[in-house]
Backbone as CSV, one residue per row, in Angstrom:
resi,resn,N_x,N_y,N_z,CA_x,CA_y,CA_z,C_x,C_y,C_z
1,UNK,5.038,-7.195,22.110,6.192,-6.437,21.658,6.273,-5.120,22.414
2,UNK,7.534,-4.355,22.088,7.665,-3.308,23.208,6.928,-2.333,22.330
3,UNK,6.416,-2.022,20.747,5.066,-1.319,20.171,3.819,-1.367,21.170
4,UNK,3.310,-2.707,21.430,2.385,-2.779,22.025,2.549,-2.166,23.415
5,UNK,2.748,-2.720,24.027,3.677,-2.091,25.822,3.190,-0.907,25.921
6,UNK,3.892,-0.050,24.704,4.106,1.500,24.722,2.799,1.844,24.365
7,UNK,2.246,1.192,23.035,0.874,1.797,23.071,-0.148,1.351,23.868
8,UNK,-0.285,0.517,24.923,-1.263,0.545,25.835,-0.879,1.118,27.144
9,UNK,0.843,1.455,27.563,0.548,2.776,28.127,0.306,4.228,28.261
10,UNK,-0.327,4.638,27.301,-0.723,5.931,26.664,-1.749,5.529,26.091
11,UNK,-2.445,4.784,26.774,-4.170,4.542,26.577,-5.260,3.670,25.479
12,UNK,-4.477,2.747,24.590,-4.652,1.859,23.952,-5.091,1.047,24.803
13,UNK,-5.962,-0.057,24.205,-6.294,-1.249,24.821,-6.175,-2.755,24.079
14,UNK,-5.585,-3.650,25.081,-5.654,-4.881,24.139,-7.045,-5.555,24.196
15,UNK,-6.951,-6.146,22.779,-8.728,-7.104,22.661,-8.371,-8.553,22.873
16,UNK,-9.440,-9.054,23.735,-8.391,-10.781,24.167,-9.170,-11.105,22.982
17,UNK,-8.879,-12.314,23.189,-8.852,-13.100,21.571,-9.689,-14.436,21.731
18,UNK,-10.332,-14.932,21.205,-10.633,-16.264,21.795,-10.595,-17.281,20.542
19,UNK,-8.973,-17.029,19.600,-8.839,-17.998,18.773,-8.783,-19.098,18.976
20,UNK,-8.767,-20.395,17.913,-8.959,-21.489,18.185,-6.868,-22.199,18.470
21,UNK,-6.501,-21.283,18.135,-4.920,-21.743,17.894,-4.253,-20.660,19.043
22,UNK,-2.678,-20.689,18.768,-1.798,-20.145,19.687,-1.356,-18.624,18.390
23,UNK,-1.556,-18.964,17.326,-1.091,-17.941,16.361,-2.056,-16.690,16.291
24,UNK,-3.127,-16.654,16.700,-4.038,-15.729,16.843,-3.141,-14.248,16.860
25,UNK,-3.870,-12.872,16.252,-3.047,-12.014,16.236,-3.514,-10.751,17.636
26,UNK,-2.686,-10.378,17.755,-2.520,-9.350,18.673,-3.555,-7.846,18.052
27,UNK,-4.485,-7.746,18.638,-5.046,-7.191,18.561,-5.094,-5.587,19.454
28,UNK,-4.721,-4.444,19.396,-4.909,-3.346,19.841,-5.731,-2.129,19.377
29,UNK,-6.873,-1.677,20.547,-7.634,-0.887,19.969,-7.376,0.552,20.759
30,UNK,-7.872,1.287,19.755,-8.074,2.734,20.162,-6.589,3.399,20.253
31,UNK,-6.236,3.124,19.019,-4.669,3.755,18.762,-4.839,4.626,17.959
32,UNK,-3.964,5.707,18.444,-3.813,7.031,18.044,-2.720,7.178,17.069
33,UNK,-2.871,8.137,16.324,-2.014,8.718,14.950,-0.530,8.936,16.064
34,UNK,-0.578,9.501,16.914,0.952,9.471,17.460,1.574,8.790,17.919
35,UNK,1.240,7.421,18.285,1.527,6.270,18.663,2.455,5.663,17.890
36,UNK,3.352,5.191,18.818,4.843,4.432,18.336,4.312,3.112,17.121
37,UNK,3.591,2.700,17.650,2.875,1.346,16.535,1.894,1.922,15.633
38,UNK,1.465,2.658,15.293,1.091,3.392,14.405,2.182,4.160,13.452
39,UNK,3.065,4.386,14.045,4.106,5.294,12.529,5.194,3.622,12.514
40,UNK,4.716,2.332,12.486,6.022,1.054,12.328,5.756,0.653,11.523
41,UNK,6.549,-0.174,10.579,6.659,-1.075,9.918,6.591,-2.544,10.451
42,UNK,5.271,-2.768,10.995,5.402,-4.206,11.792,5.108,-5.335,10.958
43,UNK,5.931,-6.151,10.909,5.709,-7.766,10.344,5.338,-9.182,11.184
44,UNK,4.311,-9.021,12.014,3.892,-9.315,12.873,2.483,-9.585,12.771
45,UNK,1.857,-10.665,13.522,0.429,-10.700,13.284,-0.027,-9.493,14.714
46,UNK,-0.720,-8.034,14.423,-0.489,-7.689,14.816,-1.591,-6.153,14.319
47,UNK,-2.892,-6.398,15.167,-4.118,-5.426,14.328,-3.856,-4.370,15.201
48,UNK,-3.613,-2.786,14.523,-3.879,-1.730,15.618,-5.312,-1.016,14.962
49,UNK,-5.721,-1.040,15.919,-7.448,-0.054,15.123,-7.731,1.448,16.006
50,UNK,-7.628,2.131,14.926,-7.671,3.433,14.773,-8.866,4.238,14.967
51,UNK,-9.705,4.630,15.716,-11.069,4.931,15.694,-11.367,6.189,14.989
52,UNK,-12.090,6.670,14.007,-12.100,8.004,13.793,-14.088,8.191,13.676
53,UNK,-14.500,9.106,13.759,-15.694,10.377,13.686,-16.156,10.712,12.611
54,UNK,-15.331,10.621,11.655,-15.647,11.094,10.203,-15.075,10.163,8.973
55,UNK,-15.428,10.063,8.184,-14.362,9.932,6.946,-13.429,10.972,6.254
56,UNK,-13.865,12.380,6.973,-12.773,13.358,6.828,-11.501,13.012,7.850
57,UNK,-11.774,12.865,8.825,-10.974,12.463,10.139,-9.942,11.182,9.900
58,UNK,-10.893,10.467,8.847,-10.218,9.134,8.786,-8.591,9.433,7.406
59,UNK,-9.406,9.591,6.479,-8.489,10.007,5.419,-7.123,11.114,6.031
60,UNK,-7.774,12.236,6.987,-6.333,12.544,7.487,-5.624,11.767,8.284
61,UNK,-6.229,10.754,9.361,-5.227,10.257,10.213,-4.539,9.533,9.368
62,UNK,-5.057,9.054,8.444,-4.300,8.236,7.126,-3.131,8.956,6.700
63,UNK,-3.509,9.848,6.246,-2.356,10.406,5.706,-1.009,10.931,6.756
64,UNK,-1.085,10.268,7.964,0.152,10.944,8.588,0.835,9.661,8.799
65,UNK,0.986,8.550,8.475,1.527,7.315,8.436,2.222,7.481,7.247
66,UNK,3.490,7.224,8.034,4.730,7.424,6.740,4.863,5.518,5.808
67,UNK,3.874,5.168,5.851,3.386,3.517,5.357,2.108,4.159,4.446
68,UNK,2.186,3.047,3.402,1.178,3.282,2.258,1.173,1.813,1.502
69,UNK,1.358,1.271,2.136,1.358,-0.313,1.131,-0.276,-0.702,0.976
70,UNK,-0.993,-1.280,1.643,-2.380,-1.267,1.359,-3.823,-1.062,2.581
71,UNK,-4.522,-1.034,2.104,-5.560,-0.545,2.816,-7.150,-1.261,2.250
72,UNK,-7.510,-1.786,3.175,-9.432,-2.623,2.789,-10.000,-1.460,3.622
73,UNK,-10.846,-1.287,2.662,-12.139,-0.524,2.549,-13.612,-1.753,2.724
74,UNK,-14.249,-1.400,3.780,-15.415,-2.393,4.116,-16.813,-1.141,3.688
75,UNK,-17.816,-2.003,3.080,-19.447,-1.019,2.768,-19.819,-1.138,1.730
76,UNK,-20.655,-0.158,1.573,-21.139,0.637,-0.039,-20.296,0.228,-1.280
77,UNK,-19.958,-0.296,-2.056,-19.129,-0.524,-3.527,-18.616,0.922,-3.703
78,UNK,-19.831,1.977,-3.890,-19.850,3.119,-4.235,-18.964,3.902,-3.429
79,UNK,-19.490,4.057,-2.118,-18.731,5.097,-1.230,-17.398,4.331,-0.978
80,UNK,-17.412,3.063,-1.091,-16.208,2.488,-1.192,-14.767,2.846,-2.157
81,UNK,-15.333,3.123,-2.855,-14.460,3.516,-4.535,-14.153,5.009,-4.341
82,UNK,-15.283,5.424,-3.927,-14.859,7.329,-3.708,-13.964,7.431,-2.465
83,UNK,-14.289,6.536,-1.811,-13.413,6.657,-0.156,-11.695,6.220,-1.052
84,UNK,-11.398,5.032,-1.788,-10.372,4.676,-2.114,-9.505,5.978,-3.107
85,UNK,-10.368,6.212,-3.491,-9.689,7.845,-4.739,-9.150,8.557,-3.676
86,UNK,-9.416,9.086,-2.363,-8.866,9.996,-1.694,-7.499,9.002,-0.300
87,UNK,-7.510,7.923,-0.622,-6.235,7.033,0.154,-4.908,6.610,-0.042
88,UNK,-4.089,7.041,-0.037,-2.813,6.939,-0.726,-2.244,5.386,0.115
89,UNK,-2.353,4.867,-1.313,-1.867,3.526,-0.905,-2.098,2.772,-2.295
90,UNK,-0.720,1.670,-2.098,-0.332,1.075,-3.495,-0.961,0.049,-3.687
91,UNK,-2.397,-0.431,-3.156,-3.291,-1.505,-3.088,-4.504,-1.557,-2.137
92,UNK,-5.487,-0.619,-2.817,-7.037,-1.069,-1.614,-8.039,-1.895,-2.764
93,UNK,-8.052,-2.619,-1.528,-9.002,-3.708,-1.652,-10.496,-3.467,-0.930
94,UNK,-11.822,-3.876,-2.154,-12.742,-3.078,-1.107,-13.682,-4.524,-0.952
95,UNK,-14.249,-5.000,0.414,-14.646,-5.860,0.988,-13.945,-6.943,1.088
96,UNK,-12.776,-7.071,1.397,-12.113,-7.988,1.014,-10.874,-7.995,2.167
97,UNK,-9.625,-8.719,2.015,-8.229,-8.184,2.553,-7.317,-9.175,1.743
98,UNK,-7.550,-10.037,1.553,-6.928,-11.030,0.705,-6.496,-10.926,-0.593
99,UNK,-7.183,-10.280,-1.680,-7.544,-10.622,-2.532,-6.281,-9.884,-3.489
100,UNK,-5.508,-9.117,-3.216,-4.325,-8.518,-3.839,-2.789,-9.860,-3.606
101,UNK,-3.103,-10.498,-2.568,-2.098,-11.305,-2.650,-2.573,-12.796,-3.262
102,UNK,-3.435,-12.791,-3.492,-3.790,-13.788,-4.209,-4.038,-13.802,-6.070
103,UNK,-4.037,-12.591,-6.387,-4.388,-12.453,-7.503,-3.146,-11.974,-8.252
104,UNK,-2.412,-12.997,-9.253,-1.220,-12.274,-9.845,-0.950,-11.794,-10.327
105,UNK,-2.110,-10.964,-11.681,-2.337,-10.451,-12.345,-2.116,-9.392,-11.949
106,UNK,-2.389,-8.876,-10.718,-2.700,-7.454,-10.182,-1.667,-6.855,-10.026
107,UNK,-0.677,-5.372,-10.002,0.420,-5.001,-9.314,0.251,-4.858,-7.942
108,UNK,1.190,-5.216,-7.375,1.431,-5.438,-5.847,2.392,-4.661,-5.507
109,UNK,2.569,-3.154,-4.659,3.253,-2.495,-4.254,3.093,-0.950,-3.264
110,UNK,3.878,-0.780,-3.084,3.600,0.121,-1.592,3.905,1.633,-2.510
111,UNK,3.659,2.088,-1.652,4.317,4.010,-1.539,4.251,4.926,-0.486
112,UNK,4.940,5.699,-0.713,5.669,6.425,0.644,6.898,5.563,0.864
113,UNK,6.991,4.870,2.385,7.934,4.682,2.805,7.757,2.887,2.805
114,UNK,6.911,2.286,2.457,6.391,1.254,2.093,6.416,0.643,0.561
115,UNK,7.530,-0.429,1.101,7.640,-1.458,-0.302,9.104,-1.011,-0.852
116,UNK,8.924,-1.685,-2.108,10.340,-1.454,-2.586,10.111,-1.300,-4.328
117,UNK,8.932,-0.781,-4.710,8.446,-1.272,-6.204,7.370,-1.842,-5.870
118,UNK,6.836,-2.319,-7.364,6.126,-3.147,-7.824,6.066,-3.912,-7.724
119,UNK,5.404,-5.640,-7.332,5.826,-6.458,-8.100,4.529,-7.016,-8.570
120,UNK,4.643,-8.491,-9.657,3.167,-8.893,-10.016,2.712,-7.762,-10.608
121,UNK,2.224,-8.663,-12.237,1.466,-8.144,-12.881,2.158,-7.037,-14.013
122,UNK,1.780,-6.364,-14.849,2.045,-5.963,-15.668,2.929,-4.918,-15.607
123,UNK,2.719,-3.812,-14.323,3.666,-2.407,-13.740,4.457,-3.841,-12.935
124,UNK,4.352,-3.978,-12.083,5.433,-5.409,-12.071,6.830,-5.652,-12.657
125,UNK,6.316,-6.233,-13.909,6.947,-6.982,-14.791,8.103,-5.955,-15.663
126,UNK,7.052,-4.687,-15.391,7.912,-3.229,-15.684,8.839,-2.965,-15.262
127,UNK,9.310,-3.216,-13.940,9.587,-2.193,-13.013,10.804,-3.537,-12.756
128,UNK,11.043,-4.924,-13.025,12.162,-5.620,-13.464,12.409,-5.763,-14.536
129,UNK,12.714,-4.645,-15.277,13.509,-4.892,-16.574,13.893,-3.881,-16.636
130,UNK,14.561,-3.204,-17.936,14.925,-1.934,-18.541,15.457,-1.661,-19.967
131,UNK,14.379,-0.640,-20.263,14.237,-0.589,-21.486,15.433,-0.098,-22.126
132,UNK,15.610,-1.111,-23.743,16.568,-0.374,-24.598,16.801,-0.522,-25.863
133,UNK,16.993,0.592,-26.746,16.236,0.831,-28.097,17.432,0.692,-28.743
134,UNK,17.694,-0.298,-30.038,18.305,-0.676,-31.031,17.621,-0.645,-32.034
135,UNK,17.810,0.666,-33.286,17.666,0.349,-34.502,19.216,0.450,-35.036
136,UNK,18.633,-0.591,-36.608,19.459,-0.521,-37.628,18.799,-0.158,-38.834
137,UNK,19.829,0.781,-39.192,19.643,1.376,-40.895,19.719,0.211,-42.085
138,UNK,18.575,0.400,-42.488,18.359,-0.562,-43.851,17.986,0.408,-45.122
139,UNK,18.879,-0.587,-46.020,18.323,0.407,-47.664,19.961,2.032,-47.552
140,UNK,19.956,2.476,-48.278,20.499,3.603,-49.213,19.688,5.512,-48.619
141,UNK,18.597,4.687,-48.755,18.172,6.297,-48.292,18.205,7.076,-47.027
142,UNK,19.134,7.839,-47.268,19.689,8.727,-45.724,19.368,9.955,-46.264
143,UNK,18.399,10.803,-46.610,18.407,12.329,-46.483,18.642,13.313,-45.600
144,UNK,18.952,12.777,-44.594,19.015,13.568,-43.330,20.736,13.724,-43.262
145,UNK,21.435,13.082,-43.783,23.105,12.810,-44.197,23.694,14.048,-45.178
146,UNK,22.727,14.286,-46.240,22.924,15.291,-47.600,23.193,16.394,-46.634
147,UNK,23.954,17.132,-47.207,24.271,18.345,-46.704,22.853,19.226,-47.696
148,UNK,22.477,20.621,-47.312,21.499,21.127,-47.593,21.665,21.851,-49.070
149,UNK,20.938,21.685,-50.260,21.713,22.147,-51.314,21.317,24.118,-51.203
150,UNK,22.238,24.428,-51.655,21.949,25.970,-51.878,21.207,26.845,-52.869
């Protein structure tokens, strides 16, 4: 794609692939936060990998991607869970990548500029409907009707 193009001329590199099929995904490494395929919305099989120094380093380059739909966290359970508290994104999955689209129970949805809502699962199920409150008066007793005696 012309994403890719652009980011391997400004110093990205492609990773060959040695899948067993023709669908294998496009793999690009050493992409930078300013990079045209880094701020896209690509629907494409289509890995860009981001190198960072720190997990301070990492969490900011994160945060300059106007995309927030989801994010796998690989390691520790632990540092895994503390790494996910500081990632803005509407689904991390930790050792895993699958496991949010497979599970229906779960809410499934983006933020920032990623997604459209909820869907799946209970905030889901929320977020197609809309709430609305009907009571009816039963019985004689209205005190709130009496005017106030003097």
């Amino acid at each position: 794609t012309g994403l890719v193009h652009d980011a391997v001329t400004q110093g990205a590199q492609l990773v060959p692939c040695n899948a067993m099929d023709s669908g294998s995904p496009t793999i690009v490494d050493h992409v930078q936060a300013s990079m045209k395929i880094a701020q896209a919305d690509i629907f494409a099989p289509v890995v860009a990998i981001m190198r960072c120094d720190s997990l301070e380093e990492m969490v900011a380059t994160n945060a300059k991607c106007p995309y927030a739909l989801t994010a796998s966290i690989f390691g520790k359970e632990s540092d895994a869970m503390e790494l996910a508290r500081r990632i803005n994104a509407g689904t991390i999955t930790i050792n895993d990548v699958i496991a949010p689209t497979i599970e229906p129970s779960l809410s499934f949805g983006g933020r920032m500029e990623s997604g459209y809502g909820a869907t799946r699962g209970e905030e889901g199920l929320r977020q197609l409907t809309r709430e609305k409150s009907v009571i009816a008066r039963r019985g004689g007793f209205l005190p709130h009707l009496k005017p106030p005696e003097a």
